[in-house]
PDB file of N, CA, C and O in Angstrom:
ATOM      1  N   UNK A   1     284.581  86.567 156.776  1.00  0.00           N
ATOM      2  CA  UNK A   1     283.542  87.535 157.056  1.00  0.00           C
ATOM      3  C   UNK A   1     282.479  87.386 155.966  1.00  0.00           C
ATOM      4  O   UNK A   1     282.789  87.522 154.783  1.00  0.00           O
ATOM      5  N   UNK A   2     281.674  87.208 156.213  1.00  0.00           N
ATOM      6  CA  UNK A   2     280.116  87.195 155.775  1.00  0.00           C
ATOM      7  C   UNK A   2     279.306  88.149 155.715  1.00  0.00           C
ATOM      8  O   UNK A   2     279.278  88.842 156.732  1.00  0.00           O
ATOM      9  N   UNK A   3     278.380  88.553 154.588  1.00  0.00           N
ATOM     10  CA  UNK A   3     277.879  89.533 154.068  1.00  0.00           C
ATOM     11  C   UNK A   3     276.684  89.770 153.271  1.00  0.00           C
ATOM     12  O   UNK A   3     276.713  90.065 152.076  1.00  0.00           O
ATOM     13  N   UNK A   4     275.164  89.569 154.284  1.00  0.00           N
ATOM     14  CA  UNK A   4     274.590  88.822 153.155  1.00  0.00           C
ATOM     15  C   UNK A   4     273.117  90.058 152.935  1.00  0.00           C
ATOM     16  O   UNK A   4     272.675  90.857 153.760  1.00  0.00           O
ATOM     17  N   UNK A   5     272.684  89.800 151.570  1.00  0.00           N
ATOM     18  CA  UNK A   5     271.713  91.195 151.302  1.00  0.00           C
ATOM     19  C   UNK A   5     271.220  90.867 149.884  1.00  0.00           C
ATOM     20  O   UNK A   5     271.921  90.063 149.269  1.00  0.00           O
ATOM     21  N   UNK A   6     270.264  91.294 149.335  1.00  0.00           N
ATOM     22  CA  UNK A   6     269.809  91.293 148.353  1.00  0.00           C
ATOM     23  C   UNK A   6     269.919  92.356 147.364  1.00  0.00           C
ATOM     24  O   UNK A   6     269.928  93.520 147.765  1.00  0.00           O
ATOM     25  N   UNK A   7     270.009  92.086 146.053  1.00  0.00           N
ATOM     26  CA  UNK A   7     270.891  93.227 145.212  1.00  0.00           C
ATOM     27  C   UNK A   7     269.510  92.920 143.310  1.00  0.00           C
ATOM     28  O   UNK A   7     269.206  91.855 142.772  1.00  0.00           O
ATOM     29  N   UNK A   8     269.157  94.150 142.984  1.00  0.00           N
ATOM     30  CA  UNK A   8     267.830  93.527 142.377  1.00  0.00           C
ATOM     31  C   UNK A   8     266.635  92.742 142.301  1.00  0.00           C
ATOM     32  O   UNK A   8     266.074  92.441 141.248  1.00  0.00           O
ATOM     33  N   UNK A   9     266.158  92.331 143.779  1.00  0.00           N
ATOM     34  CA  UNK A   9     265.640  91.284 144.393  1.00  0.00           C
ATOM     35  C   UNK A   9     265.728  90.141 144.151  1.00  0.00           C
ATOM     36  O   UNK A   9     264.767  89.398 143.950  1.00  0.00           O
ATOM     37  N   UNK A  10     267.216  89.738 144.127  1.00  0.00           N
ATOM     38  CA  UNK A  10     267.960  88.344 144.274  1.00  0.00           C
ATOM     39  C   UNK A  10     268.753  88.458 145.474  1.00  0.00           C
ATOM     40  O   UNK A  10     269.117  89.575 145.841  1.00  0.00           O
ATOM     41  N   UNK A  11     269.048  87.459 146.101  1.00  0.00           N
ATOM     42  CA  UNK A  11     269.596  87.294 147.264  1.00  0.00           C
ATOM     43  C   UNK A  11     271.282  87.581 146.930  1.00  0.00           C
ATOM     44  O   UNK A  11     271.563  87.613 145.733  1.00  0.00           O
ATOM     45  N   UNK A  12     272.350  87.780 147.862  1.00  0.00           N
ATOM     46  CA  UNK A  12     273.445  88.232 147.357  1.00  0.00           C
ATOM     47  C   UNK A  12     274.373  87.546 148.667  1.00  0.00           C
ATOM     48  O   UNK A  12     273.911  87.694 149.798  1.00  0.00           O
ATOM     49  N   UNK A  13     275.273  87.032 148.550  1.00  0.00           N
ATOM     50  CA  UNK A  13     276.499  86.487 149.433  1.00  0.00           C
ATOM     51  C   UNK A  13     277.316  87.379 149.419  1.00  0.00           C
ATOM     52  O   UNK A  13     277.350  87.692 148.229  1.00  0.00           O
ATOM     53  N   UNK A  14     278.262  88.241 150.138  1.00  0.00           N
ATOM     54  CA  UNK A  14     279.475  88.386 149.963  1.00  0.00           C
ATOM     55  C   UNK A  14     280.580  87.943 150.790  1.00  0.00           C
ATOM     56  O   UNK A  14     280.599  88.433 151.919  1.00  0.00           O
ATOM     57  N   UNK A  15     281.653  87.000 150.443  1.00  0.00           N
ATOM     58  CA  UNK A  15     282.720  86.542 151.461  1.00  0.00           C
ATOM     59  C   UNK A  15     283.889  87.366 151.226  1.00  0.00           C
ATOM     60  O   UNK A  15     284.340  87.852 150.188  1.00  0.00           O
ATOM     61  N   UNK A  16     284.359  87.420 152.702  1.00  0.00           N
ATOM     62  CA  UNK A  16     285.610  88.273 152.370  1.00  0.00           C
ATOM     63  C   UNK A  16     286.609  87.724 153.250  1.00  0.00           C
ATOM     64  O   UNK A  16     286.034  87.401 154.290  1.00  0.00           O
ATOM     65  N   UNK A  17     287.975  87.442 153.319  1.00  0.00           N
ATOM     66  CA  UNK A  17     288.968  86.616 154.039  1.00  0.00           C
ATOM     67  C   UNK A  17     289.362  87.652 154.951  1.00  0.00           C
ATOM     68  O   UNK A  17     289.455  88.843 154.655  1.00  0.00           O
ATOM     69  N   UNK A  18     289.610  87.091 156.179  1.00  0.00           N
ATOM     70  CA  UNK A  18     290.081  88.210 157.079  1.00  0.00           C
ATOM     71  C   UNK A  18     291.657  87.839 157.595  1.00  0.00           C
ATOM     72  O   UNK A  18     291.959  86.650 157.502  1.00  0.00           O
ATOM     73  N   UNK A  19     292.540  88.638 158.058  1.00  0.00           N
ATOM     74  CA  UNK A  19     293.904  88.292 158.331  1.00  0.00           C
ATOM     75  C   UNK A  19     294.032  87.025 158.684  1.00  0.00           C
ATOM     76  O   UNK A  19     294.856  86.272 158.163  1.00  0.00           O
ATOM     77  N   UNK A  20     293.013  86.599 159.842  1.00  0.00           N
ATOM     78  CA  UNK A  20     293.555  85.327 160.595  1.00  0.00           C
ATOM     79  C   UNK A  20     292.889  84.667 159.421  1.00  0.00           C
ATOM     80  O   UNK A  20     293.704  83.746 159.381  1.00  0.00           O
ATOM     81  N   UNK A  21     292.286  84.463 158.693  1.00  0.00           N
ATOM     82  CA  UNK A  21     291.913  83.243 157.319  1.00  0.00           C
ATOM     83  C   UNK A  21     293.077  83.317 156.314  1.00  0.00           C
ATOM     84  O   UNK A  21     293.154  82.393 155.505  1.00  0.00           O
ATOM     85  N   UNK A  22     294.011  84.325 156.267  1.00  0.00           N
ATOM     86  CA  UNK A  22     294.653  84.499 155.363  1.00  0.00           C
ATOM     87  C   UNK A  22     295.664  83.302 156.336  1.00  0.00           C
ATOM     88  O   UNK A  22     295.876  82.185 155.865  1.00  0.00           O
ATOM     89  N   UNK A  23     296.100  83.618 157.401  1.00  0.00           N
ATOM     90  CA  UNK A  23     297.164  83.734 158.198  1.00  0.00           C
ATOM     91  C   UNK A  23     297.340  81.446 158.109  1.00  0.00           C
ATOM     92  O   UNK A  23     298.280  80.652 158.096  1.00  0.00           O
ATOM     93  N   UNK A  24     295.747  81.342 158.073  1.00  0.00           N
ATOM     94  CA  UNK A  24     295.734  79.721 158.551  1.00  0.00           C
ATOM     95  C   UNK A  24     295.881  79.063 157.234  1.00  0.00           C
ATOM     96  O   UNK A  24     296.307  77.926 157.028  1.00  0.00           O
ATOM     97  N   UNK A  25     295.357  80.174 156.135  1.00  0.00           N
ATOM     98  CA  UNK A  25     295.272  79.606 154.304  1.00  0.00           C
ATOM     99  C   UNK A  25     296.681  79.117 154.257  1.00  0.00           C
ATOM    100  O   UNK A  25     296.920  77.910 154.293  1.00  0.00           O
ATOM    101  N   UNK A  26     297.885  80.276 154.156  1.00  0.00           N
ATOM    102  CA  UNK A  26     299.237  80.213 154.144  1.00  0.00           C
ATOM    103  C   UNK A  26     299.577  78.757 155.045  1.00  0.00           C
ATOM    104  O   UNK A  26     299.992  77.806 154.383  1.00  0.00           O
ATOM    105  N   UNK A  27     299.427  78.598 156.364  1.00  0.00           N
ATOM    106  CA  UNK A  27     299.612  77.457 156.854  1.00  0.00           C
ATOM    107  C   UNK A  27     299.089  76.011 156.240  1.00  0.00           C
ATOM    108  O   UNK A  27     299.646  74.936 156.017  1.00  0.00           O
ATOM    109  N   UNK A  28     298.444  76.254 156.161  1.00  0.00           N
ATOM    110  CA  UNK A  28     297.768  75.107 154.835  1.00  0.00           C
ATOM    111  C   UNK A  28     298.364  74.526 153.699  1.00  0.00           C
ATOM    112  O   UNK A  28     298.700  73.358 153.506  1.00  0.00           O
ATOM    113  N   UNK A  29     298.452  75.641 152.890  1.00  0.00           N
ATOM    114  CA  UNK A  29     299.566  75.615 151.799  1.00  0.00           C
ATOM    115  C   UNK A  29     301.213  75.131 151.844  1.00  0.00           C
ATOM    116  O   UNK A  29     301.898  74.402 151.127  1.00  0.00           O
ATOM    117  N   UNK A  30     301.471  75.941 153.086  1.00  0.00           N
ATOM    118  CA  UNK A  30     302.843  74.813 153.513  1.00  0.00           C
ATOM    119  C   UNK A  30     302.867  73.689 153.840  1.00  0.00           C
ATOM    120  O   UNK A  30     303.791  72.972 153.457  1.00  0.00           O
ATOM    121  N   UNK A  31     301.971  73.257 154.554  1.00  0.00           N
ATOM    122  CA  UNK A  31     301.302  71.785 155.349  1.00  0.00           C
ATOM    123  C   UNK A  31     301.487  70.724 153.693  1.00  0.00           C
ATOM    124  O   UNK A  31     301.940  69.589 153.544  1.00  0.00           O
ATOM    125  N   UNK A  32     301.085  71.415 152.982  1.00  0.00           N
ATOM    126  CA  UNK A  32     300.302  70.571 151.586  1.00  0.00           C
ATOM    127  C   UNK A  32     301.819  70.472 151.129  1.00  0.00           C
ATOM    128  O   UNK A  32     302.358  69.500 151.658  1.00  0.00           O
ATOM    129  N   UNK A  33     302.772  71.288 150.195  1.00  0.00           N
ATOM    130  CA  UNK A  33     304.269  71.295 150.385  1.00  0.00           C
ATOM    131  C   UNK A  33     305.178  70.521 150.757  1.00  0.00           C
ATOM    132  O   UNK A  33     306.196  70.138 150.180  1.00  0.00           O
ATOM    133  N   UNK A  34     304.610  70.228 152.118  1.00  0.00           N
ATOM    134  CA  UNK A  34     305.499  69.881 152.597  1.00  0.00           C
ATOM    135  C   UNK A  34     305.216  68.101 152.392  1.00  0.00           C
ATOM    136  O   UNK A  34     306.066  67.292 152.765  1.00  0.00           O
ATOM    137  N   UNK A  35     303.934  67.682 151.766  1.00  0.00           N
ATOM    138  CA  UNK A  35     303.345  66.370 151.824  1.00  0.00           C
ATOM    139  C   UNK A  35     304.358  66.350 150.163  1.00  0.00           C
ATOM    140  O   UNK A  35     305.136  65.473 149.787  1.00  0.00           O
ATOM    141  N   UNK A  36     304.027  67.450 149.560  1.00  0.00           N
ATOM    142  CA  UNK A  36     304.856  67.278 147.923  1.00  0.00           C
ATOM    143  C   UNK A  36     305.994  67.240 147.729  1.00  0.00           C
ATOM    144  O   UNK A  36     306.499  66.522 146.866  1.00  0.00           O
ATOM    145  N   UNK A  37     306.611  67.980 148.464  1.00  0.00           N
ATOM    146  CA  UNK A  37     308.165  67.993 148.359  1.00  0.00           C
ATOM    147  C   UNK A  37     308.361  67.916 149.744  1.00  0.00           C
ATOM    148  O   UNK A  37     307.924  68.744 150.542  1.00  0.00           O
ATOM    149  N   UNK A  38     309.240  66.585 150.128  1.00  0.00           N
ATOM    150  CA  UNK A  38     309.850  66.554 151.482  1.00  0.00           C
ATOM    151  C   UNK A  38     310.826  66.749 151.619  1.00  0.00           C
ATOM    152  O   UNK A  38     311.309  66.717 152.751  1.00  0.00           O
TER     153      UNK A  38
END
């Protein structure tokens, strides 16, 4: 999720992970694991 606005008149990003980004991160991380330790 994306969040974007200006904060002192500089431009400002904010990212924020949402369940299903969490959900595919975790899958990832095992994927990688599983390349390190078989």
């Amino acid at each position: 999720e994306v969040q974007k606005q200006f904060k002192d008149n500089y431009p400002q990003t904010l990212c924020k992970i949402t369940s299903k980004g969490v959900n595919a991160f975790e899958g990832y991380v095992k994927a990688l694991q599983g390349y390190i330790k078989p």
